[in-house]
N, C-alpha and C positions, 0 to 999 in steps of 0.2 A: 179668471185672474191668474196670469203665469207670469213669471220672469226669468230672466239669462241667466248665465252663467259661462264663463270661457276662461282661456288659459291662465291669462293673464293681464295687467293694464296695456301694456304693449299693444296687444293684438286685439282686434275688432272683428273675430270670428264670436258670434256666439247662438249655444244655440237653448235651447227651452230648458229652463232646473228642473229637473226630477229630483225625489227623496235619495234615490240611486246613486247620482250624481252629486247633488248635495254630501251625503255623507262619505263618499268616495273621496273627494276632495280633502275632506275635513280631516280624514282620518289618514291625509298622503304625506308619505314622508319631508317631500318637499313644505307640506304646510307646517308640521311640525317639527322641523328642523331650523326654518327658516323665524319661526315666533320664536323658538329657542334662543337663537343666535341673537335675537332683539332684544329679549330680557336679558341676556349676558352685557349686552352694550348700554341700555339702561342702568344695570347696578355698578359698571365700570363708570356710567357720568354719576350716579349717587357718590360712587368712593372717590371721584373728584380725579380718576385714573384716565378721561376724557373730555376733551371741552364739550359744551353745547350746541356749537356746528358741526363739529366732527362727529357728534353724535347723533346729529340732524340727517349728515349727509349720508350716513350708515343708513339709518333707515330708511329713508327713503328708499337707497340702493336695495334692502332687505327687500323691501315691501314691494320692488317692482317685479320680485320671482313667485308671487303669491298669486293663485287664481282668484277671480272675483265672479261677484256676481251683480246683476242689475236690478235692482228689485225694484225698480221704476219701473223698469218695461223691458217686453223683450219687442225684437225689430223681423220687420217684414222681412226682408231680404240677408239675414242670418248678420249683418253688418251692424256695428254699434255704433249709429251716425241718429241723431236727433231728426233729423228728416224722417228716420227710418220707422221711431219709434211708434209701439202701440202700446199705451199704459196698461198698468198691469192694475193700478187702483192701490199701491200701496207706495209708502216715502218711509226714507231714513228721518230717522233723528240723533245727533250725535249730543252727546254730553260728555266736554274734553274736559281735563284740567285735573278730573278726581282724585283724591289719593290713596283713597279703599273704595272700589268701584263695584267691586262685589257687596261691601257692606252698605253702599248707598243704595244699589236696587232692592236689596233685602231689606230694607227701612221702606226707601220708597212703594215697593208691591204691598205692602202689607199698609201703607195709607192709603193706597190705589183703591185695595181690596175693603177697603171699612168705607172710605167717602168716596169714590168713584167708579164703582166694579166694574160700569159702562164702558169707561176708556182702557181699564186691564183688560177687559174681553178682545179691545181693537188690538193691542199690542200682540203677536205673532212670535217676535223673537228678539230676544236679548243676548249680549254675547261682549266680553269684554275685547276691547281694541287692539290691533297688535301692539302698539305701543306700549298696552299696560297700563294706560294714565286715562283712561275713558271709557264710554258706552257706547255699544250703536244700537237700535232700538228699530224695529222694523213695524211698522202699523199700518193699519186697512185706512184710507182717508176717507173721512166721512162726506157722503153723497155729496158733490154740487160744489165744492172745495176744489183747489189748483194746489199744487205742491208747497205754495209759499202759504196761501192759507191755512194747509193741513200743519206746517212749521210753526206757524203763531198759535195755531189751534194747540199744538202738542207743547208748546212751551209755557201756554197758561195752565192746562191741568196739571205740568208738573212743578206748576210753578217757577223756570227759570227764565231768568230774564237775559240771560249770555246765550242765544242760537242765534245759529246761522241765518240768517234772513234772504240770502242770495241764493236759497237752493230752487232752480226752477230747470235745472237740468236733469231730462230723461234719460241721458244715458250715462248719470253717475256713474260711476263703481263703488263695489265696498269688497273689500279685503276679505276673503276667507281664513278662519281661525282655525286651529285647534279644537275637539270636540270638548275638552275641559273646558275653554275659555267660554263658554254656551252656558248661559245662565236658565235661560230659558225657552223653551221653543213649543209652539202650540202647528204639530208638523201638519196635522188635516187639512185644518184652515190654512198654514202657510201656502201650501201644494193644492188647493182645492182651485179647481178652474170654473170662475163663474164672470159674472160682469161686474164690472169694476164699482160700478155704483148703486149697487146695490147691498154694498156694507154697510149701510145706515142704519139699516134692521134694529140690530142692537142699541142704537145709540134713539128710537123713536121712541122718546118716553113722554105723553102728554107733550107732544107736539113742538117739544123743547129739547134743548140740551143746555145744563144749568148752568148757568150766567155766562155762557158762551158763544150770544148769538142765537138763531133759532132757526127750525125748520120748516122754510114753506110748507104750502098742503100738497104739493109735489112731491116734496120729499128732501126740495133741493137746499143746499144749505146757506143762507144769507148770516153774514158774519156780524156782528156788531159794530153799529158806525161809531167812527170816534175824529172829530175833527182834528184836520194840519192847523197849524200856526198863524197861517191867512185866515182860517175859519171856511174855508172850506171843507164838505165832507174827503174823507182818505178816499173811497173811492173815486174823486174828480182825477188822480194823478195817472191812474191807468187809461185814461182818455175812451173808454170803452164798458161797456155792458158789465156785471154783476160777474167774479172770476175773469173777464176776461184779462189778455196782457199784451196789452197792442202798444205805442208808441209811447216811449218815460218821458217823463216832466223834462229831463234834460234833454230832449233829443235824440238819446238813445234806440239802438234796433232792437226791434220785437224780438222776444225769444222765439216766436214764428217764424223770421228771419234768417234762418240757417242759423247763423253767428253763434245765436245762445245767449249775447249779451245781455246786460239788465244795466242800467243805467244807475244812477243815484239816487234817493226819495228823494221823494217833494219840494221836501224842506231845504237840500240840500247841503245835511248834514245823515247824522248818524253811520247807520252801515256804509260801508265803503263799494266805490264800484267792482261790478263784478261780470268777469270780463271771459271771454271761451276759454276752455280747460284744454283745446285740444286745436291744429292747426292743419287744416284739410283732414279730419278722423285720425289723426297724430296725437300723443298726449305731448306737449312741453316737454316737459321734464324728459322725454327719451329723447327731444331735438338738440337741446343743451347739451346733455349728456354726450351725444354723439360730437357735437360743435366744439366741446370740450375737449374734447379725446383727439378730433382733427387738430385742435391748436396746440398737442401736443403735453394737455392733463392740465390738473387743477395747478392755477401758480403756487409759489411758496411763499413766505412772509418778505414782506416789500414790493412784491412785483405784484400783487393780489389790484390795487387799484388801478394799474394801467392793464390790466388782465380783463376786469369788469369792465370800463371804457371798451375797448376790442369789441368783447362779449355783448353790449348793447346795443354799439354801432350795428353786426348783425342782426341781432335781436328786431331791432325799428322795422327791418324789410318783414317778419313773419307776424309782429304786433301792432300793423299800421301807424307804424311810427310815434306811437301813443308811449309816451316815458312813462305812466302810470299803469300802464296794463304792464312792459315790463320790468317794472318794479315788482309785480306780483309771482313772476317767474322765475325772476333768473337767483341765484344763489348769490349769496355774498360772502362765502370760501372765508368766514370769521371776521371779515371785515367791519369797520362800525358800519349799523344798517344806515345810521343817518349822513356820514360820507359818501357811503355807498352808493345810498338815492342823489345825491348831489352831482356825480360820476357819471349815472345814468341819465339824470336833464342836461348833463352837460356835452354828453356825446349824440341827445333828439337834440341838439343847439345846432349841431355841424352840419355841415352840407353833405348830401349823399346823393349818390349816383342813380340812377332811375334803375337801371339793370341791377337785378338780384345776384351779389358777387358768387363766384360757382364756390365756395366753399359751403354756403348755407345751404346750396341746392345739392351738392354733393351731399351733405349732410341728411337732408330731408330723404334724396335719392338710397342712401344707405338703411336709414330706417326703414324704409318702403320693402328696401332686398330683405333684409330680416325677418320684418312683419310675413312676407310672400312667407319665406322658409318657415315659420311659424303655423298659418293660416294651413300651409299642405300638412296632409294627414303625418302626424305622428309617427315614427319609424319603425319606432318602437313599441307602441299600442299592441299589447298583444293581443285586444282584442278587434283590432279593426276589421269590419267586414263582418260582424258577428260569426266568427269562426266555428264558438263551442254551441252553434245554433244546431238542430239535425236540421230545422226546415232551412236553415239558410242556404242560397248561391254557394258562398263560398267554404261550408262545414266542412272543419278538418282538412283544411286545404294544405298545411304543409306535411300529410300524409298521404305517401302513393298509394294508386291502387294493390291488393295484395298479389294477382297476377299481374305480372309483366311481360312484356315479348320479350324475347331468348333473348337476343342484340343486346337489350336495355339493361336487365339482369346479367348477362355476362359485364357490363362494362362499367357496372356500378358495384360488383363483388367485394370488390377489394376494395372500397370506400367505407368510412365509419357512415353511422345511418343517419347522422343531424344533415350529412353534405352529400346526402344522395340524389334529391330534387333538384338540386342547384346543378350535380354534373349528368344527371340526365335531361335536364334542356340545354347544357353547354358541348353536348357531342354530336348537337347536331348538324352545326356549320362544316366541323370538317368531314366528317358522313356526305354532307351534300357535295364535298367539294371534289369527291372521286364519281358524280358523274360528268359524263359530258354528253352534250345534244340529247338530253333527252328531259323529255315534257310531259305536263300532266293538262289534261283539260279539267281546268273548273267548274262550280256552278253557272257562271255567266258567258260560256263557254269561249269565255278567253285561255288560251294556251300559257302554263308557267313553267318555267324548268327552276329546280328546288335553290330559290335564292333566301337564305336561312341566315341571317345574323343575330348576334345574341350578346346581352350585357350581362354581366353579375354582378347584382348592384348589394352590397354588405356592408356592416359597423365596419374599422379598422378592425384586425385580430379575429376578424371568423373563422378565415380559415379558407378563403381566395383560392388559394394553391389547388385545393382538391382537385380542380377541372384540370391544372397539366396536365399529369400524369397519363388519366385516362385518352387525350388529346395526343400528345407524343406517339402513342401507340397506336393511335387509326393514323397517323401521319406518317408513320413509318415508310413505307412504301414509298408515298412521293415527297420525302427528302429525299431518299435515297436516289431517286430520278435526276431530283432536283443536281446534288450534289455531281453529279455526272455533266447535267447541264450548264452549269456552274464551273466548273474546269475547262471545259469547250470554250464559256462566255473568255475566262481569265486569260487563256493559252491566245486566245486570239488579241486581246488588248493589247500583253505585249509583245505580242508579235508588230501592232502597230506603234506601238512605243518606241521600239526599237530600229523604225525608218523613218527617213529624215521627213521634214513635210513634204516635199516638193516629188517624194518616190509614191510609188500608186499603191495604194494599198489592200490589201483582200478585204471583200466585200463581208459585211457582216454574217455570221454562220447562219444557213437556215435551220429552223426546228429549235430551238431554243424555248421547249416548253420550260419554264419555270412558273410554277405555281404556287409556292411559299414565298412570297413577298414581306421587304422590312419595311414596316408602315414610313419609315423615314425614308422617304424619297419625294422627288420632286412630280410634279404633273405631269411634264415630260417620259419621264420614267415609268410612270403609272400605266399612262395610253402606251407607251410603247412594251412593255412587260403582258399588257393586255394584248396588243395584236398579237406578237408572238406564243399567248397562251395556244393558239389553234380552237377556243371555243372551249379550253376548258377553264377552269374557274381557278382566279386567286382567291388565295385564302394567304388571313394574317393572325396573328394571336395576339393582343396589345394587355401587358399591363398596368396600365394608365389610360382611362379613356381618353383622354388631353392630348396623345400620341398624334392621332386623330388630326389636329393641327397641322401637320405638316402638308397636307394637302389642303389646307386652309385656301392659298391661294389671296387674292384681292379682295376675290369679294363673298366669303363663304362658302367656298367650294363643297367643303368638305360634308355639313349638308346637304347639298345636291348630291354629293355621289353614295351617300347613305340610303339616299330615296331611291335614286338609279341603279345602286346595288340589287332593291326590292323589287325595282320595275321592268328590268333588264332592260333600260333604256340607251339611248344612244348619250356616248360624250366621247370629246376628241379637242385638237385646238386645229386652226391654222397660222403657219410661220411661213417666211419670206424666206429666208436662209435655206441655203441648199443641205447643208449640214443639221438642219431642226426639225424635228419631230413634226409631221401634220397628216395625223390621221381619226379618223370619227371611229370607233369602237364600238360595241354593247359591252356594258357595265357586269362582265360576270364574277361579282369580289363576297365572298365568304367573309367573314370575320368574328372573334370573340373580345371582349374588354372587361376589363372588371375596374370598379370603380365603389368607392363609398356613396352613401345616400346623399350625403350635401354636395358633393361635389358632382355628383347627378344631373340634380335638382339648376345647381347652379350654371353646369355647361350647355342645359337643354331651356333654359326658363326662356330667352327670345325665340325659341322657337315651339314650344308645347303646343299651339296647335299650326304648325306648316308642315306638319307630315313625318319626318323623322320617326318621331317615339313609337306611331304606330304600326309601323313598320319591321321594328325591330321584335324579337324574343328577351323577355326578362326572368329574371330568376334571382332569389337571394337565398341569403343563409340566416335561420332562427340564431338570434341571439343565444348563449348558453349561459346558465348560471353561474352567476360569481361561483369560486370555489370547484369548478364541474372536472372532471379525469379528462385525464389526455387521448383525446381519438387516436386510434391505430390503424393505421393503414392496412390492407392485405399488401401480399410480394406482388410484382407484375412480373413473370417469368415467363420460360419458355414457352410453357401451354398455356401461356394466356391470350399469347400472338398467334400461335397454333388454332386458340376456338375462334380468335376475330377472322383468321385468314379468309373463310368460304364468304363472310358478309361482305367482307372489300371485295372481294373477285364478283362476287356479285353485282355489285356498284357500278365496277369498272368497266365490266362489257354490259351494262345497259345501255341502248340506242335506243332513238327514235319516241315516237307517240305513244305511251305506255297509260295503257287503260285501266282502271280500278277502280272495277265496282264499287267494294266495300268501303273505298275512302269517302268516294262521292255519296255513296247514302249517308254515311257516318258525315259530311261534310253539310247534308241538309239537316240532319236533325239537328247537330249543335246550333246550326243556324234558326232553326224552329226555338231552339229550348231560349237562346240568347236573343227572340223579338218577343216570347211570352215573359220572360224577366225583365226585359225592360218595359214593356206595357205596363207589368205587377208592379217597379221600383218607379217608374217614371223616371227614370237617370239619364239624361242627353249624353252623358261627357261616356259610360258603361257604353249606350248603345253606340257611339260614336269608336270607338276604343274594338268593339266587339266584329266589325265587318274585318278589318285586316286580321285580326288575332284568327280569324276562321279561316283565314286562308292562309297564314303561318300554320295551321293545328293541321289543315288538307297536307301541307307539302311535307311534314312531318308523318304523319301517315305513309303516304305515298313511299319519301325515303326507307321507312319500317318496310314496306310491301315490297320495296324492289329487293333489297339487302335478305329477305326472307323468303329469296330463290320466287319472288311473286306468287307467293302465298295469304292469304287475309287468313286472320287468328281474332279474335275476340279481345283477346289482351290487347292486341294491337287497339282497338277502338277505345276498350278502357282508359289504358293510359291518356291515349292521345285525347280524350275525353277532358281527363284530369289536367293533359299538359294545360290546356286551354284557358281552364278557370284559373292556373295556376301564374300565369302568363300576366291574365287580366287583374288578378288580385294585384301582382306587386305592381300594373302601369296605376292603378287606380290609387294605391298606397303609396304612393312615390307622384305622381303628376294629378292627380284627381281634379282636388282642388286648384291648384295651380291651372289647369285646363279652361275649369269654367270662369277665374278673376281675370287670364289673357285675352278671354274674348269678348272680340269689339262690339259686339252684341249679347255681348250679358244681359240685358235687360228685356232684351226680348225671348231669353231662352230660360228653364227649370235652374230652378241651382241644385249639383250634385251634393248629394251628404257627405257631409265631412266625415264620416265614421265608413262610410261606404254604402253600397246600395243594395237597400234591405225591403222584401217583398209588403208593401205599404198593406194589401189588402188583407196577408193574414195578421196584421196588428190592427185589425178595424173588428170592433165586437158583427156576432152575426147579422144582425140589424142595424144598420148605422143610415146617417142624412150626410147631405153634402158638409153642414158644417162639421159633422163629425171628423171627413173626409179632411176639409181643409184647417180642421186643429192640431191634425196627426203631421199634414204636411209641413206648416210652420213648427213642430217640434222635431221631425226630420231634416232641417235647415232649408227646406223649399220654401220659395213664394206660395202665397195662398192666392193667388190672380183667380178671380172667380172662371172666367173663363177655360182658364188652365185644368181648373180644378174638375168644373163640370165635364170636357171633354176627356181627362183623366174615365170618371166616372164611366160614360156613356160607352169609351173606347172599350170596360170593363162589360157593361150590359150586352153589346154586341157579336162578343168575345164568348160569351156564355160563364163569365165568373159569378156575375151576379144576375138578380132579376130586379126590376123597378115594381115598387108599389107605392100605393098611394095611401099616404094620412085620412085626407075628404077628400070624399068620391068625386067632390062638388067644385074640389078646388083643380082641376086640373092642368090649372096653363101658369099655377104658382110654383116655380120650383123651390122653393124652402118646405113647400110640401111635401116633396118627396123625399121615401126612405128607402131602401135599397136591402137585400138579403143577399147573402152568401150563398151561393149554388156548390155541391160537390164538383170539383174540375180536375183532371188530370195535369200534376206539377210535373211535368214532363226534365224539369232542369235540374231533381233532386239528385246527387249525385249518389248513385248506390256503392261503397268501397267493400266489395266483396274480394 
């Protein structure tokens, strides 16, 4: 018995409550800041200092920054869609309206405890409602019970007659509190994972539960008949078996139906219809919200009724045109409700267009962009990737190794130490960009020459800048070329300037290496700046990833030349004009960008998996604490250019096919260390991420070994060890998730953990079974596909991590029989920071 828990109502990532988790939340300032602010708005509508829709509309708006949890169920595929759902064996019960909520459970537990102790034992947790004016009540549902049953069950022992009778949805929410507002919590049992029906335990007393209906000799729980109005038994109206809830008396869709709907009782009166909470895994309330905001905000007094009309007419296309479901939805911004609803039938009266007008799907479209930005990991998670793990992948990842190679250590000296990670992966584009013609062979013994681009992806205000400095000064040199080249280009322009057209003019200069390119140019200019390179590499610096654009082009260009950048592939154009550029190139372009997380996220989201990302080198900068002293820079002086000089000289006359051993060793192990972590994590989107990151970490190498007069150093391996996880932490913290929701085959591949990919096998006790296997996986946000699960497994037995035994000797073609041991294995991927 387990249930969810995730960000918030918005978002339908969720993944398994822990105690951990639970109380983490409970105890965030976000949750206790945010009930604060509620109870302020509450005693402002008691002092009569706010109306009762403004006061409506506040909280709502409160309540949707509040994490929740599902304690219906949590879901197969980490998504919080009722398709998804596997109960968990427990339901909410709300008791709204109270006006000492505290003092009513304290009355009530203590009648629970004299005349009922059976049904306080089922009770798990009480907790007063953000609101302030209610209870939510969480309880174990007694065997053989459906959610709506366990709702009447729970409102006769407590005796009320005002519950919700429509709750039949698994993937409710419920609001996270403040740990004060917690009246009660029985955490064992809350958190204890067992099967859902087998809470009855408590409740088997003499084969009864007292005047409640009673309990098969199954166990199972049959409710007390009470006839409808025809005289029919209530059972007849669910058209279907004992619990079941197949097709309503009115016609209505199954709640097996996707929808969620429930139609109206029998009788067709009492509880009102009750209709999806959510539209395609959207809640409402964030649709409107946004629909709102497209129409330019909530009206003011007088315009509120032709406001609502508008608002409905949308509305009909996402609530099947049903003027009663949105009646249930939409706000009435203080309007009378009973105008309001007249508003609404009058705008399902109109005529409408079969096409869904693009503001609602702009709208839906926009929630969907946020939700994405939500769902990818966290930016700011300090602990993503479980960093402060030792056995983790990525422990202490945004600390370097304590040796460094000289180069790297020279050139991060005079940097403060929060921005030293960030400009030792950001020097390496222009490093690579002083060679030329020269190659490394890879593992696959394809030939690369050091094509190195690199992002700095940071909050606003971290502190971007670091990487100039150190970047200016390995550039030194060829600006200086540049600028030589550069007078030649200008001296000759207006030399053509200055004759008429129809006079012959000198032919373009040859040798016009220019290698420092301004990202703002055209394509033309591009290929043509490329030929005249001679084979040696542009290099650009952009502060704005967005720069980028300018080679945009019709139809994308500028992705393509990011890949071709990596692949040293051919591009060029052809032109008719005798005066136009047409020529095919190889792509030898260097580059750095720096750029914030969202806006990352959001320039690369169509393309997360066509290639781009993984191609590229990443880096950021830790957040620093509110209040934290001002970094200081060291001087960059004369002998700072003095110790760089011998590494460029270096660089610069390298030629040719340049061999190195120690990168290619160091180049298999990381690749050893990065297929035995992903086997342990089971992580698609890691192992997918990890082939290019290894051959970014080779060419980094390689560049360390030429610059270091071709010398291999040990340092040199460490680092370059560490650049790698370092690389891979911020692609997976920045595009993780995003990776595995864009692909078109999600369903047939693992889902990545949201928190990052953590070695599944040592969070598995020494002896564990497959289900053990696939309970860890579903709390890691993976499928549990048996399939998956067992090949998981077996790829481990084969592997030599574990060994297969057997429960009975007897049973051996049963796999729930088998249990599995942990064998000693060498973690070859643990990163030593000596």
């Amino acid at each position: 018995m387990s249930f969810g828990i995730s960000e918030s109502v918005r978002s339908r990532a969720v993944q398994v409550c822990t105690p951990q988790l639970f109380h983490q939340a409970a105890q965030s300032g976000v949750v206790v800041k945010t009930c604060a602010e509620i109870e302020d708005a509450l005693e402002s509508l008691r002092r009569g200092e706010m109306s009762k829709d403004d006061y409506v509309a506040l909280k709502t708006k409160l309540k949707a920054k509040l994490p929740i949890l599902t304690p219906h169920a949590t879901f197969k595929n980490g998504r919080r869609l009722n398709a998804d759902a596997i109960p968990s064996g427990l339901s909410i019960y709300d008791k709204d309206h109270i006006p000492d909520p505290r003092g009513w459970w304290k009355t009530k537990s203590q009648e629970l405890k004299q005349n009922k102790p059976e049904v306080l034992e089922c009770i798990l947790l009480v907790h007063v409602t953000p609101s302030l004016e209610g209870l939510r009540l969480v309880f174990v549902i007694p065997g053989g019970m459906n959610l709506a049953d366990a709702q009447k069950w729970m409102s006769e022992q407590l005796g009320d007659k005002d519950y919700d009778s429509c709750v039949k949805d698994l993937a409710r929410p419920s609001f996270i509190v403040p740990e004060d507002y917690i009246l009660f919590i029985n955490e064992e049992e809350l958190f204890k994972d067992r099967e859902a029906a087998t809470r009855s335990e408590k409740l088997k007393k003499d084969g009864e539960l007292k005047g409640n209906g009673e309990l098969k000799g199954d166990g199972a729980w049959k409710a007390p008949e009470r006839g409808l109005p025809d005289g029919r038994p209530e059972g007849a109206a669910e058209g279907g078996g004992a619990g079941a809830e197949g097709k309503q008396a009115d016609g209505g869709a199954a709640e097996g139906g996707g929808a969620g709907a429930e139609g109206k009782q029998a009788d067709g009166k009492g509880a009102p219809t009750c209709y999806p909470k959510e539209y395609q895994g959207v809640p409402y309330p964030v649709i409107i919200e946004k629909l709102i905001e497209l129409l330019g905000g909530e009206p003011q007094h007088g315009s509120r009724n032709s406001f609502i009309f508008t608002l409905s007419c949308y509305l009909r296309y996402l609530c099947d045109d049903n003027a009663e479901w949105i009646k249930q939805v939409i706000p009435t911004f203080g309007e009378d409700r009973k105008r309001a609803f007249i508003t609404v039938e009058s705008a399902c009266n109109r005529k409408q267009s079969f096409r869904m007008p693009s503001i609602v799907s702009k709208a839906v479209e926009l929630v969907r962009n946020e939700e994405m930005n939500t769902l990818s990991a966290n930016y700011d998670d300090s602990d993503f990737g479980d960093i402060n793990n030792p056995e983790s992948y990525f422990y202490h990842i945004h600390q370097m190794p304590e040796k460094l190679p000289k180069l790297i250590r020279l050139l991060i000296s005079k940097t403060p130490g929060i921005y030293r990670p960030a400009v030792s992966q950001a020097i390496f584009p222009p490093l690579a960009s002083h060679l030329c013609e020269t190659r490394f062979r890879y593992l696959d013994n394809v030939e690369h020459e050091a094509t190195i681009s690199s992002i700095l992806c940071a909050p606003t205000g971290s502190g971007k800048e670091a990487i100039t400095q150190p970047i200016n000064h390995i550039m030194a040199d060829i600006r200086k070329r540049d600028a030589e080249q550069r007078e030649r280009e200008r001296l000759w322009k207006d030399e053509c300037n200055r004759k008429g057209s129809n006079k012959d003019k000198r032919e373009r200069p040859q040798g016009l290496v220019i290698q420092e390119v301004n990202i703002d140019m055209t394509n033309p200019a591009f290929v043509l700046r490329m030929k005249e390179a001679e084979n040696h590499f542009l290099y650009s610096k952009l502060n704005e990833l967005n720069l980028f654009d300018a080679l945009k082009g019709k139809t994308n260009q500028h992705f393509r030349i990011m890949e071709l950048a990596f692949d040293l592939g051919n591009y060029g154009q052809d032109r008719v004009g005798t005066q136009s550029v047409t020529e095919t190139i190889k792509v030898r372009f260097n580059w750095n960008a720096c750029c914030t997380p969202k806006k990352c996220r959001e320039y690369f989201k169509r393309v997360v998996t066509d290639g781009p990302i993984s191609r590229i080198s990443f880096s950021t900068i830790e957040r620093r604490p509110c209040g934290s002293e001002l970094p200081v820079y060291g001087t960059y002086d004369a002998a700072f250019d003095e110790q760089l000089k011998p590494y460029i000289d270096n660089l610069v006359k390298a030629r040719g096919l340049v061999d190195c051993p120690g990168a290619r060793k160091l180049a298999q192990t990381l690749l050893d260390e990065n297929a035995q972590f992903a086997r342990l994590s089971q992580d698609v989107v890691f192992e997918n991420l990890s082939f290019r990151a290894n051959v970014i970490a080779y060419l980094k190498a390689c560049v360390l070994y030429v610059a270091n007069g071709m010398k291999w150093e040990k340092s040199i391996a460490d680092f370059v060890r560490w650049s790698e996880r370092y690389d891979l932490y911020c692609k997976l913290k920045l595009f993780g998730q995003m990776i595995y929701d864009a692909d078109r085959e999600q369903d047939s591949v693992p889902k990545t953990a949201p928190r990052g990919p953590k070695n599944m096998l040592e969070m598995l006790p020494e002896q564990f079974s497959l289900k053990d296997y696939a309970n860890l996986r579903r709390e890691q946000g993976f499928d549990d596909n048996r399939k998956r699960t067992m090949d998981a497994v077996y790829q481990w037995v084969s592997r030599g991590y574990v060994v297969k035994l057997l429960k009975d000797e007897t049973a051996d073609t049963d796999t729930d029989s088998l249990i599995f041991r942990k064998v000693h294995y060498n973690r070859s991927y643990l990163l030593n920071k000596e």
